[in-house]
C-alpha positions as CSV (number, residue, x, y, z in Angstrom):
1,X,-5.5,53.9,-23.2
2,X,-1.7,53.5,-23.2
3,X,0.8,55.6,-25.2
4,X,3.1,53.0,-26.6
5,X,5.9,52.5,-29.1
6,X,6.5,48.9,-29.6
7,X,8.9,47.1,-32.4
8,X,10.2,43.5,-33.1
9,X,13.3,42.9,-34.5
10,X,14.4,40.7,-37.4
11,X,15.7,37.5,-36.7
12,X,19.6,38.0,-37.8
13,X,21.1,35.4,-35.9
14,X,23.4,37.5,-34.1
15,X,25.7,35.3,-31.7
16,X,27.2,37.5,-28.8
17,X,24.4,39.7,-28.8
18,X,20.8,39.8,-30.2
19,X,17.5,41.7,-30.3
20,X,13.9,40.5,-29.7
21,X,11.6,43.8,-29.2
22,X,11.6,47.1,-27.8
23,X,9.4,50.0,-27.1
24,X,8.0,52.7,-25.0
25,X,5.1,53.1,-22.8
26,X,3.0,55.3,-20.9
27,X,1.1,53.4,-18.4
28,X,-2.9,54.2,-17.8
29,X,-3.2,53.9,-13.7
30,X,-2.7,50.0,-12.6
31,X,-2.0,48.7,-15.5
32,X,-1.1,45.6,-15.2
33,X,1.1,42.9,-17.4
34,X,1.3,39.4,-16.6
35,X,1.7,36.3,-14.9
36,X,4.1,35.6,-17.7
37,X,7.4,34.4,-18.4
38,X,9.6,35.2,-21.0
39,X,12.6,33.1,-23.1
40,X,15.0,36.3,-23.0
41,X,16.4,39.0,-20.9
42,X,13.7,41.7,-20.7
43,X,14.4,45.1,-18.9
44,X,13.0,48.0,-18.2
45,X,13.8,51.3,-17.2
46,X,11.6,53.8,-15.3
47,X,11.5,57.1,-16.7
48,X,8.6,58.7,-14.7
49,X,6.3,57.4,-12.4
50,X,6.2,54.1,-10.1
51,X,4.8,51.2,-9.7
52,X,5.9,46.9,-8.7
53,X,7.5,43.9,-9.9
54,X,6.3,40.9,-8.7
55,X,8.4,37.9,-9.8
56,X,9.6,34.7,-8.7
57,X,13.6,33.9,-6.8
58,X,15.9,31.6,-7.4
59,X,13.9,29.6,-4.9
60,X,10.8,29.7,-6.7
61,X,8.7,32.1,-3.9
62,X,7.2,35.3,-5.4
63,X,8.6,38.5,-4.2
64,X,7.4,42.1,-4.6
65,X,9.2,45.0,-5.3
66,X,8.7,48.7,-5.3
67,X,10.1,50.7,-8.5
68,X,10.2,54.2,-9.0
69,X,11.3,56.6,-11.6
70,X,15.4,56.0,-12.3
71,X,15.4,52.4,-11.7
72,X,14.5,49.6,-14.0
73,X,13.9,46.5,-13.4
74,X,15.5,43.1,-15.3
75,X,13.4,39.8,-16.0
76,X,15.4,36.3,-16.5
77,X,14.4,33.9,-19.4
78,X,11.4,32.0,-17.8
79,X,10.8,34.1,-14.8
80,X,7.3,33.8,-13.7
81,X,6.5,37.7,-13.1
82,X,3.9,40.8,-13.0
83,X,4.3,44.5,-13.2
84,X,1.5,46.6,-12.0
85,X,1.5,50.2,-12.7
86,X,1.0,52.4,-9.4
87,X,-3.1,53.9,-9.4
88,X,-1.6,57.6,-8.5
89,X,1.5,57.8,-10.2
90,X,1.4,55.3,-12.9
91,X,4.7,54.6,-14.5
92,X,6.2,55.4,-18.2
93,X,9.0,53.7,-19.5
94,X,10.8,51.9,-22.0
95,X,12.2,48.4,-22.6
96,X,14.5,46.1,-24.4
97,X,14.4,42.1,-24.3
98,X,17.7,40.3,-25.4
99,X,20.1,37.8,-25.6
100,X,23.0,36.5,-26.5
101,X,25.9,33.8,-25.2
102,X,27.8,36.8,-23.4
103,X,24.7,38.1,-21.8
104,X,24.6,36.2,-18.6
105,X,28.0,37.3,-17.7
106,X,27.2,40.8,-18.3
107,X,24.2,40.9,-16.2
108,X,25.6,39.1,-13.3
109,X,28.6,42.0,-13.1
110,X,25.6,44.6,-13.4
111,X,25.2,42.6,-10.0
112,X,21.1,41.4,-11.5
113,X,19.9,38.6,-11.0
114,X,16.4,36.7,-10.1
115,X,17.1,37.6,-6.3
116,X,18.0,41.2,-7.1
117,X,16.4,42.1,-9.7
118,X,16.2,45.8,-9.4
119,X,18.7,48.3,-11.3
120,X,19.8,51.5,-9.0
121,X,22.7,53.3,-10.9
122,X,25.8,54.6,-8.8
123,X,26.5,57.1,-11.6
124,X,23.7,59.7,-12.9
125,X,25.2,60.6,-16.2
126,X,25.5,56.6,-17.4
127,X,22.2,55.6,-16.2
128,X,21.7,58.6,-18.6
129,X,23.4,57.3,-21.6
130,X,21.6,54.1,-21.0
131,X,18.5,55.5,-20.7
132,X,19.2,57.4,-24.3
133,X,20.6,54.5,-25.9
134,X,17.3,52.7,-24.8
135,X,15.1,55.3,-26.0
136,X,17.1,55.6,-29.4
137,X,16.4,52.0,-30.1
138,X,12.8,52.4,-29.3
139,X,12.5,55.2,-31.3
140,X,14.3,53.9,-34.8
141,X,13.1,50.3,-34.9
142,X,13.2,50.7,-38.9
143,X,17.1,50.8,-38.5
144,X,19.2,48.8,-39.8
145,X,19.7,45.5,-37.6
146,X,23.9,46.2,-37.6
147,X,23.2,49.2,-36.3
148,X,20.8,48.4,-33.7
149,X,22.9,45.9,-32.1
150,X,25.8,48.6,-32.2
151,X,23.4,50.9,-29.9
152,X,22.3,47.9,-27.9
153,X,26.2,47.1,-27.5
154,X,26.5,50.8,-26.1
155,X,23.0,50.2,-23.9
156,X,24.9,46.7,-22.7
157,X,28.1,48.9,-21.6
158,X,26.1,51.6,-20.0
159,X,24.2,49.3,-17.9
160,X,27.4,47.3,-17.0
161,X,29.2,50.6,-15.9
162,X,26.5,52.6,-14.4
163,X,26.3,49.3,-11.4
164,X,29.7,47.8,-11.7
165,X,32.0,50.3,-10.7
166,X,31.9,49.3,-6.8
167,X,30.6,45.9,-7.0
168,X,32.6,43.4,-8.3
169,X,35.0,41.6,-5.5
170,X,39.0,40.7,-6.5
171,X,37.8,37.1,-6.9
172,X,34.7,38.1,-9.5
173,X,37.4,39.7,-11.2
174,X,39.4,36.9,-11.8
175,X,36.8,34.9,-12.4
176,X,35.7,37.1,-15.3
177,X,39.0,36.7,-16.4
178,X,39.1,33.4,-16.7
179,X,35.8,33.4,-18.6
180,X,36.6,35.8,-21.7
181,X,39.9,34.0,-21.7
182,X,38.0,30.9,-22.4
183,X,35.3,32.8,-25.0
184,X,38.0,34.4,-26.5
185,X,39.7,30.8,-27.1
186,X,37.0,29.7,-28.5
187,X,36.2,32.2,-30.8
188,X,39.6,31.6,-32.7
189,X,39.3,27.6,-32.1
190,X,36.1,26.8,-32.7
191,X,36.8,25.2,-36.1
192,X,39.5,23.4,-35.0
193,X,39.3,20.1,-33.0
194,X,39.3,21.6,-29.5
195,X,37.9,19.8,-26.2
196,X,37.1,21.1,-23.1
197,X,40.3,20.1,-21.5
198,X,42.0,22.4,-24.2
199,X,39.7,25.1,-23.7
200,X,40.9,25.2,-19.5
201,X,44.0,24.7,-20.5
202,X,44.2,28.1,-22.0
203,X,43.2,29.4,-19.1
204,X,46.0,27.4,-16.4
205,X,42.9,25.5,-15.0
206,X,41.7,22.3,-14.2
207,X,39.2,21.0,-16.0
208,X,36.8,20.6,-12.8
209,X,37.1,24.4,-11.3
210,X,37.4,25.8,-15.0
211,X,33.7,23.8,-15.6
212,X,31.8,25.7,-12.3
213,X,33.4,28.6,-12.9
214,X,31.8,29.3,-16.3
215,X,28.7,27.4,-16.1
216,X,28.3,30.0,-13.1
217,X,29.2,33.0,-15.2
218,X,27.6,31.9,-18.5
219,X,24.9,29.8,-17.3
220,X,25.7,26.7,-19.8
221,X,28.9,24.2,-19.8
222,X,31.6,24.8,-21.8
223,X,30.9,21.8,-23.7
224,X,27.4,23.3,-24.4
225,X,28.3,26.9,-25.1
226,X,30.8,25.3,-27.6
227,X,28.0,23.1,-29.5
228,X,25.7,26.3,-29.7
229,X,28.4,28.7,-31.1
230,X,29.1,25.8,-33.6
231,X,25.6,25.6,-34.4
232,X,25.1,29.6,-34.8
233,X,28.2,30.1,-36.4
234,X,26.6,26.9,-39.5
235,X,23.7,28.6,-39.1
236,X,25.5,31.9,-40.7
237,X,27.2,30.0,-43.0
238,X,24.1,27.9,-44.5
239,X,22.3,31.6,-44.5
240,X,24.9,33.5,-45.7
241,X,26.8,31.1,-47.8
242,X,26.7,28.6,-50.8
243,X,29.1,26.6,-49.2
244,X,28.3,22.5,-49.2
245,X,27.3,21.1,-45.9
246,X,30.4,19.3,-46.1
247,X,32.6,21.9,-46.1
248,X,30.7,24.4,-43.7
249,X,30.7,20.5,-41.6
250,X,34.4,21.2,-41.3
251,X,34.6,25.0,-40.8
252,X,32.4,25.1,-37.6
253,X,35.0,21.9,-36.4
254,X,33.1,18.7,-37.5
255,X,35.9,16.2,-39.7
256,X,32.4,14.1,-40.3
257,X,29.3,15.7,-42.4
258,X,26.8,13.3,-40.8
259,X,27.6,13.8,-37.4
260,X,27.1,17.4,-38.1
261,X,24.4,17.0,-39.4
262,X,23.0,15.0,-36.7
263,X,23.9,17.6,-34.1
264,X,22.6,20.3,-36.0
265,X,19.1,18.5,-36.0
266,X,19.1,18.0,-32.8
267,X,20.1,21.4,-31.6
268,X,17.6,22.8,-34.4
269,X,15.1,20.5,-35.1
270,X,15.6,20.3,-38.9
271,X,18.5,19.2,-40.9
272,X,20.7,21.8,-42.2
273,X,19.7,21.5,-45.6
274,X,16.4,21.8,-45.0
275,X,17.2,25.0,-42.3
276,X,18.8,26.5,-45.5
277,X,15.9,25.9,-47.6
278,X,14.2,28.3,-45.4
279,X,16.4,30.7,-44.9
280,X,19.1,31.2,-47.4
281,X,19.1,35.0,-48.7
282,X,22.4,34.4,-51.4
């Protein structure tokens, strides 16, 4: 049998940044996983061992890929794909699936994606730290969420670093700058009653670059990232919160309660009072 350390994590609606599950494993020879697909970012790092990913491109067609101990391998959110474990030197090693609205971004300058899914570190000592950040997660799934998230942020940055230092191209750069420009606006206008015209213009752009620009980084439109950080940030509010659904209506940017509440259903399912019934803990 397998030696493995597996843990889920509460559901704490974390926006930027969230955890799914975690764990460690020490693979029996071929062990396989899969064909699955997952909803979230799940990667793994190779501690000892080898073995392949097989998973599908961009284009759909299946590819196969070697792995071998100090590499990893990242899976994208409905990814058809299969790990095998090699029948000599089976693999061990240790995972984290996430998400979050910032995650896409972050990948993509770790220079990951469905057509190069494979992680090779330029520098030893941060694929270390990420490695130990990794394993400390696994290892402390009792934790407190806050402080799980704070080591995932560190994993996050490791990753980013250990890959990034020689990849990203002047206009990536700018790009990226353009991008946290428009998150950071956001962030400190999304109660007010802001459009995506506003949003590029904060940025010097026109509305039409500004758009493929971050749907490319961030993998949604502006006007959809928007909707969903008003959504999580209700969602915090109705959980966290006695505040009526009128007033937390006009502190995620909504003048009108029922058209809040008709976008929260749809985004949700449920109405927000009935979301609150479920999950208030005040």
């Amino acid at each position: 049998m397998n030696d493995l350390l597996f843990s889920v994590f509460p559901n704490q609606n974390f926006v930027d940044l969230s955890l799914y599950q975690f764990g460690w494993e020490r693979c029996v020879p071929s062990h396989a996983f899969g064909p699955a697909a997952r909803t979230h970012y799940l990667f793994h790092y190779v501690i000892s061992g080898t073995g392949i990913l097989q998973a599908d491109d961009s284009s759909g067609h299946t590819c196969t890929y070697p792995v071998k101990s100090g590499q990893g391998f990242m899976i994208f959110p409905n990814q058809i794909n299969t790990y095998i474990a090699d029948r000599s030197l089976p693999w061990e090693y240790v995972w984290i699936e996430f998400d979050g609205l910032r995650v896409k971004e972050a990948v993509g300058i770790a220079g990951l994606s469905p057509d190069t899914p494979i992680y090779r570190a330029h520098s030893h000592d941060l694929r270390e730290t990420m490695m130990n950040e990794m394993l400390y997660i696994a290892q402390h799934g009792t934790m407190a969420p806050f402080h799980l998230i704070g080591h995932l942020y560190l994993f996050l940055d490791a990753l980013t670093r250990s890959v990034s230092s020689t990849t990203l191209s002047g206009k990536g750069r700018l790009r990226d700058f353009y991008v946290h420009e428009a998150l950071s606006f956001i962030e400190q206008n999304f109660q007010n009653d802001i459009s995506v015209e506003n949003i590029a213009d904060s940025c010097g752009l026109n509305r039409s670059y500004f758009g493929k620009i971050f749907k490319d980084a961030i993998g949604k439109t502006p006007q959809e990232f928007l909707m969903d950080y008003r959504m999580t940030k209700a969602s915090e509010l109705l959980k966290l919160t006695r505040l009526s659904i009128s007033d937390i209506s006009k502190a995620v940017g909504y003048d009108n309660p029922l058209h809040f509440s008709r976008a929260y259903k749809n985004r949700f399912g449920v109405s927000p009072r009935e979301w609150r019934n479920q999950n208030q803990i005040v």
